[in-house]
C-alpha positions in Angstrom: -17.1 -7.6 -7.2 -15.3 -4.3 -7.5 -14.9 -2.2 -4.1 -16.6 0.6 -5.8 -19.2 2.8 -6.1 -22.3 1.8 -8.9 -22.0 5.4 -10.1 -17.8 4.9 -10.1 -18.6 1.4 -12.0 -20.3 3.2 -14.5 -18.7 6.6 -15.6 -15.7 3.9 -15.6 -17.6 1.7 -18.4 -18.4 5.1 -20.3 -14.8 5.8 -20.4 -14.3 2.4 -21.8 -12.5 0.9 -18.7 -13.3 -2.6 -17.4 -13.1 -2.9 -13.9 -11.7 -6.2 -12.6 -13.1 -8.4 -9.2 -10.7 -7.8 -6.3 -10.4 -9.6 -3.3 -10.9 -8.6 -0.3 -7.6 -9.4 0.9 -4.7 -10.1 -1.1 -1.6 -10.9 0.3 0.3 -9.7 -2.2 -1.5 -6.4 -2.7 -1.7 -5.7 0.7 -0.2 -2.4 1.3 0.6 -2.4 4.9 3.0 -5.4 4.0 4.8 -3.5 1.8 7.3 -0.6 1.9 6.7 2.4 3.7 4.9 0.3 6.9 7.6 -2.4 6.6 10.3 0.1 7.3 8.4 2.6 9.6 7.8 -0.9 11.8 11.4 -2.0 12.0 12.1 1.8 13.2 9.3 1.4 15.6 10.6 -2.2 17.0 11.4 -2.0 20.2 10.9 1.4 21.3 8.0 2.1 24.6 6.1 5.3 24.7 4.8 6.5 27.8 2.1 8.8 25.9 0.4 9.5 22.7 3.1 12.8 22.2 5.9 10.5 22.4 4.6 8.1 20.0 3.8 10.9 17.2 6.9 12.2 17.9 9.0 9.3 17.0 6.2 8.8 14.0 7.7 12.4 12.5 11.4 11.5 13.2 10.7 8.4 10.9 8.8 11.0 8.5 11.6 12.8 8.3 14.3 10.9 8.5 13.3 9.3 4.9 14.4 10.9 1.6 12.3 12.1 -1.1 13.9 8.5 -2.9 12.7 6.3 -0.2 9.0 7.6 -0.9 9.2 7.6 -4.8 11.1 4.1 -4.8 8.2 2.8 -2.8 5.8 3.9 -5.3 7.6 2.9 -8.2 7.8 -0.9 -7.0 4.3 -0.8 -6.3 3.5 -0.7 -10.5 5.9 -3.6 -10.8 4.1 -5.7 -7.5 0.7 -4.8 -9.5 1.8 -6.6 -12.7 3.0 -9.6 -11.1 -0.6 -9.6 -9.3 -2.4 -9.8 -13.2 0.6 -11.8 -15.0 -0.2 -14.3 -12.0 -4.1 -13.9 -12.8 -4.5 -13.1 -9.0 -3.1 -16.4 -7.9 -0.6 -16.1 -5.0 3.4 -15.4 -5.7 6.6 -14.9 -3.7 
C-alpha cells in the first residue's frame, strides 16, 4: 500500500495517475545509500568532533566544497536508478 495520504490517493486517481505499492524498504531505492550521503560519509570517515559546532562545521565545508554538478548529477542518476526499480518489477538488482 502506497505511503500516502487517502486524500493524496485520491486527487492522484482524479488526475488519472495510478499509484503503485512500495515497500517499505527497498534497497535499491534507498536514498541514504546513494549519492549525496555516500560521499558526505567518506568525507566524514575518520574525523572526531569534540562538540555539536565542530560537527556542523565540517557538515558545511562538505556543503560547500561540492559543485552545483555534483548536486544535479546526483539527481539526474536518481531517474535512471528509478527505472531500473520498475523495468526489474521491484525485484532486487546490482
Amino acid at each position: 500500500k502506497p505511503h500516502v495520504s487517502k486524500k493524496t490517493l485520491q486527487k492522484l486517481s482524479e488526475l488519472g495517475y495510478e499509484t503503485l505499492p512500495h515497500p517499505a524498504y527497498s534497497p535499491d531505492l534507498a536514498l541514504t545509500d546513494f549519492h549525496f550521503f555516500k560521499h558526505l560519509d567518506n568525507f566524514l570517515t575518520e574525523k572526531i568532533f569534540r562538540n555539536d559546532e565542530e560537527a556542523k562545521t565540517a557538515f558545511e565545508a562538505f556543503i560547500e566544497s561540492r559543485t552545483p554538478d555534483f548536486y544535479a548529477n546526483g539527481i539526474n542518476k536518481l531517474v535512471s536508478r528509478w527505472q531500473q526499480c520498475v523495468d526489474s518489477n521491484g525485484c532486487y538488482f546490482e
